[in-house]
C-alpha positions, 0 to 999 in steps of 0.5 A, a space after each residue: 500500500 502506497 502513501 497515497 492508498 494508506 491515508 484515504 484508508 486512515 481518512 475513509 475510518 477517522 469519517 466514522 469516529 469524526 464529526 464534522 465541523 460547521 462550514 459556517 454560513 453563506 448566503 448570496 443574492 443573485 436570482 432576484 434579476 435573473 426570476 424577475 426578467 424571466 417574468 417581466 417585460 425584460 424576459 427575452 432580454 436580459 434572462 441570457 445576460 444575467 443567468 450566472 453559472 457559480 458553482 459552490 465548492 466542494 470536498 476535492 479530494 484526489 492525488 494526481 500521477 504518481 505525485 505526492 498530491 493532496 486534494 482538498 476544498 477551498 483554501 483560505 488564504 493563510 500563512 505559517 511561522 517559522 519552525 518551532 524547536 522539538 518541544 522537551 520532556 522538561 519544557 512540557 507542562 504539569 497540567 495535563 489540560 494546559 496548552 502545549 505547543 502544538 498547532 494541530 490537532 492534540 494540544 493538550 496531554 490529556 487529548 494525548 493521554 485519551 489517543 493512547 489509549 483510543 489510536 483508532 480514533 485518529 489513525 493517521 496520527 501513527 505515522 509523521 507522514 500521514 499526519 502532515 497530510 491530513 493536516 494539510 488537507 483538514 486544517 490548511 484546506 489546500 488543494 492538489 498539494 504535494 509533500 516531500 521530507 526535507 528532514 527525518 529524525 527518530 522523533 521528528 521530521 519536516 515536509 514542504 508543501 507546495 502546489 502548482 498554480 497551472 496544472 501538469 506546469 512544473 514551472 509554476 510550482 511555489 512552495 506554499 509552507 513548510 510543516 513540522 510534525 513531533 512524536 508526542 514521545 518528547 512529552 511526558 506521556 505513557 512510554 509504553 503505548 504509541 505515541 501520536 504524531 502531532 504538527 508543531 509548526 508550519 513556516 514560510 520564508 515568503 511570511 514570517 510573523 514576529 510577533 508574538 512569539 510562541 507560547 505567548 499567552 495573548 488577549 484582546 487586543 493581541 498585536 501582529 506583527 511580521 514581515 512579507 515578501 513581495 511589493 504588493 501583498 495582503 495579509 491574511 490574519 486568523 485568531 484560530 482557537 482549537 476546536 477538537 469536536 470539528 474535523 478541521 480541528 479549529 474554529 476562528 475567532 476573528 480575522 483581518 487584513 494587512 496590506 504589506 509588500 517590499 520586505 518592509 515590517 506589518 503590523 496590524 492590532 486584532 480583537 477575538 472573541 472569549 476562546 472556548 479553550 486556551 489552545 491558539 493559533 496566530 495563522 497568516 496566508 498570502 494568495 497568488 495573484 495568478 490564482 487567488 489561492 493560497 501561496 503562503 502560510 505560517 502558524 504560531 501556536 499561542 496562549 489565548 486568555 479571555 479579557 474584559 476587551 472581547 467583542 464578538 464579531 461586528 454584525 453586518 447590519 448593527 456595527 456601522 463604520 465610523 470613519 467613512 470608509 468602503 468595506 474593504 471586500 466584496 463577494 461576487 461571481 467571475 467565470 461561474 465560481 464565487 471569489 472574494 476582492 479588495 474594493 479598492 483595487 478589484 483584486 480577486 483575493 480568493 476563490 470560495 467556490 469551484 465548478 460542479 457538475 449540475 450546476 452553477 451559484 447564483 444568489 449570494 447574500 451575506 449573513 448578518 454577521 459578514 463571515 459567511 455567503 448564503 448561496 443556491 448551488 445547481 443540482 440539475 434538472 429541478 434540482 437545487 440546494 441553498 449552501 453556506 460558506 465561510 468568508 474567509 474559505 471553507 467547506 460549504 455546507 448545506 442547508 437545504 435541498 429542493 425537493 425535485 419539484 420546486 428549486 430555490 430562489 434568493 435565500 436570505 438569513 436573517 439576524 435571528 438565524 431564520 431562513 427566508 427564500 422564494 421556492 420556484 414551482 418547476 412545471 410553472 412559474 408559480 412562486 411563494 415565500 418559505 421561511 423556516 423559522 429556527 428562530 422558534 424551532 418551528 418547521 416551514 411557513 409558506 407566505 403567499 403574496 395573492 392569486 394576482 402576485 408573484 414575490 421576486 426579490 426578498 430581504 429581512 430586517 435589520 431586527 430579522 422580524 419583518 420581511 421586504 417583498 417586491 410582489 410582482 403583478 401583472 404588466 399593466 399594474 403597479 409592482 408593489 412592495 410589501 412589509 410582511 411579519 412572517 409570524 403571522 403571515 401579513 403586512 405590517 402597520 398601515 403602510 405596508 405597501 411603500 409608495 411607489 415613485 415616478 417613473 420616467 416619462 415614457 418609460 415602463 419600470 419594473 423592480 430588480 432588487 431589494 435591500 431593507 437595512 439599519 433604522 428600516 431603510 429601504 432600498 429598490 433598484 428599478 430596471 427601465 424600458 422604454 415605450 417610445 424608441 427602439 432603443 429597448 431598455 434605458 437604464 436603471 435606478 436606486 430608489 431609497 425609501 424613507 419616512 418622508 417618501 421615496 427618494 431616487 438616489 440614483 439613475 444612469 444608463 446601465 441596468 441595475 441587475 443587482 446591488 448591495 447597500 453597507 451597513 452605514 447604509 452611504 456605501 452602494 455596490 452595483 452589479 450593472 449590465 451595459 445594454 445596447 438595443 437589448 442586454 443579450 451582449 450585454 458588458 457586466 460590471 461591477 461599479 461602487 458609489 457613495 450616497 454623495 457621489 458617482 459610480 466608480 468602476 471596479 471591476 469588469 466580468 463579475 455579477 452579483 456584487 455583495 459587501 463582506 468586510 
């Protein structure tokens, strides 16, 4: 048995002793254009134009040729430290639940002490090789990585992990870290039984971070500092806490952004959440620009205590900015997968997604808190699924699956974690709104807009309470857009029904897209056609609805196929469509704007911008 067939089968018997770790949550927004010209005047139009084929990413796990390769799921841009000492009898702490220095995945002598006497529960540990390579593909997540020793002794070894960024490329090979693994035979554990091996240190010459040092014990705010090769670089940094109830065996507590480059010193500050345990990791990555996945990764294994100082994470909707500033990051669609970009520059940071058969993503929106996308994965014929993934990369993980006759549409996650979304009749285009209340524990509720409507753009509250429904009627009237309470299935207060605001002279509008945010400010994006020339459609604008009536923010040229408003409620994403005479050939773009200025192009090719930092 090669190495390769040894660690699927050590894999294939830790899936029934493992539980799997939470993939985090996703949500995306897509489909509100694609469902409402398919339906409205814009059906033969813009359909083509605005149909995206993302694929939600998966497990990957294969080795190629005869190669030392590693298949896994997205990777998250992260980097790892240089390589530690062998840790010694003499350094190892008395306290058998003290945190030894260990990055993964037993970091205590009590987690040492239960594998001695349980090794079937995490076979790969036996042998330093298969260690290193679990822990690549369940805690770094790289993909087709590749594995060499660079150094062996009786108790410790050290491998280097690389990848190709053009596959079957040997000149595109870059070496990503270089991961150290330790027999726990240097602690003071039972000599008698086998002793796991567990990975000490993971290091990269391209990223080094100086501070703080191993075995620091750290607390809000920890400061991080380190240095990065290359002119222009973004750091990746992660408070990972360890987690050994998840296969990943680690959960993040918080994460942030340092630009860095030209060998000069970073230096960022990070808060954290209250750890659930005192086993840490400062983890920093880089990612290529060729790929956007990950090129470098270094890991310091730390002392996390709890202070007064911890918050828990911004929430999306709740925490405002103060200075003014963009959101550094923004999720959209390039060529069917899912990527994260600096808003700034329109850099693709990282992919979130790779292709899968039966399928594209569409419909990506963020979670409250910002961490995760909430998306609708194609399954095939009538067949769909509404998947979460993490921000910062991670496996998806699934919600929901359609039943075989119906597919989901436009899921949104609210504040109070219930699940909102259009469900789609596959034999006809009747659709309804179903929330699923986890709220409360409760199954499924199904909101129905009327024998007349047909709901096509959905978006909750910043309290998670009332649903924002744009009820699409017949051509000839008016669209309305509805305030519903979910928990007792009908509008809210008087003025449920929001007026609707003039539209331009000669022009028929119909909705594209809705976003209900903080103090129940509504925003509503409208598509244009012209009645009079042949010009088609004419452009688009944002609508913002506040107490003293509807207010056109916006208007220009483009259409408004998609869009996404901070939570200052003064920054605006705009996916955009440059339509001709029709919007089959259609230019897509992403453009960014303040409520007090014009539209900046960001990037061209990407759809279905949302804000996620």
């Amino acid at each position: 048995m090669n190495a390769e067939e040894k660690l699927r089968s050590i894999l294939r018997a830790e899936a029934e002793v493992i539980d799997a770790s939470p993939a985090g949550w996703d949500r995306i927004r897509e489909g509100i254009a694609v469902r409402r010209r398919r339906r409205l005047w814009l059906r033969s139009s813009l359909a083509a134009t605005t149909a995206m084929s993302l694929v939600a990413l998966g497990v990957v796990f294969a080795t190629r040729g005869t190669d030392s390769d590693v298949g896994s799921t997205i990777v998250p841009a992260t980097a790892a430290p240089a390589p530690s000492p062998i840790p010694s009898a003499a350094q190892a702490p008395a306290d058998r639940d003290a945190p030894l220095p260990v990055i993964w995945p037993l970091t205590t002598l009590r987690e040492i002490d239960f594998w001695q006497d349980n090794p079937q529960s995490r076979p790969a540990l036996r042998d330093p090789e298969t260690a290193a390579r679990e822990f690549v593909l369940r805690y770094l997540g790289l993909a087709d990585a590749r594995l060499e020793q660079v150094r062996e002794t009786s108790a410790s070894s050290s491998w280097t992990v690389s990848r190709l960024i053009v596959a079957g490329d040997e000149n595109t090979k870059i070496t990503v870290t270089t991961v150290d693994v330790t027999s726990a035979a240097s602690y003071p554990v039972d000599s008698t039984k086998p002793s796991p091996f567990l990975v000490t240190s993971a290091a990269s010459d391209a990223l080094t971070v100086t501070a703080p040092d191993q075995e620091s014990r750290v607390s809000v705010p920890v400061i991080v500092r380190g240095t990065v090769r290359g002119v222009d670089e973004s750091v990746l940094l992660e408070v990972r806490a360890h987690n050994p109830a998840g296969a990943a065996g680690f959960v993040a507590l918080t994460k942030g952004f340092v630009p860095a480059g030209a060998e000069q010193p970073w230096e960022t500050s990070l808060t954290f959440n209250d750890p659930p345990n005192a086993a840490g990791v400062i983890y920093a990555t880089t990612a290529s620009p060729a790929d956007g996945q990950l090129s470098a990764v270094t890991a310091v294994p730390v002392v996390l205590e709890p202070g007064e100082q911890a918050t828990a994470a911004p929430q999306k909707s709740t925490s405002p900015r103060t200075d003014g500033a963009y959101p550094a990051q923004f999720v959209a669609v390039e060529r069917g997968r899912l990527a994260v970009f600096e808003t700034k520059s329109g850099k693709r940071v990282r992919f979130l997604t790779e292709e899968l058969p039966g399928g594209g993503v569409s419909d990506p929106s963020t979670t409250p808190d910002g961490t995760s996308v909430v998306y609708v994965q194609g399954e095939g014929t009538c067949a769909a699924s509404i998947r979460r993934v993490p921000v910062d990369g991670g496996d998806p993980e699934v919600l929901l699956r359609s039943n075989g006759t119906s597919v989901p549409r436009q899921p949104v996650l609210s504040s109070l974690g219930d699940l909102a979304y259009i469900e789609e009749l596959c034999q006809r285009e009747d659709s309804q709104i179903v929330v699923q209340r986890s709220a409360e524990g409760a199954g499924p509720r199904t909101i129905d807009p009327g024998s007349d409507g047909s709901p096509s753009g959905i978006a909750w509250s910043a309290d998670g309470r009332t649903l924002a429904v744009i009820n699409t009627l017949t051509l000839d009237s008016p669209t309305e857009i509805l305030l519903v309470d979910p928990a007792i299935h009908r509008g809210v207060e008087e003025g449920e029904k929001q007026p609707r605001p003039p539209e331009p002279e000669g022009a028929d509008c119909a909705w594209s897209a809705v976003d209900y945010g903080d103090a129940g400010v509504l925003h509503a994006a409208q598509i244009c056609h012209s009645e009079i020339a042949d010009a088609g459609v004419v452009g688009g604008r944002l609508i913002e609805f506040e107490e003293s009536g509807p207010r056109v923010m916006l208007s220009i040229d483009d259409v408004i196929a998609w869009f996404d408003v901070d939570a200052t409620g003064d920054h605006i994403l705009l996916g955009a469509l440059a339509c001709g005479e029709t919007c089959e050939d259609a230019d897509e773009s992403v453009q960014r704007f303040s409520i007090d200025g014009e539209p900046v192009k960001v990037a061209d090719g990407l759809t279905q911008p949302v804000w996620v930092g």
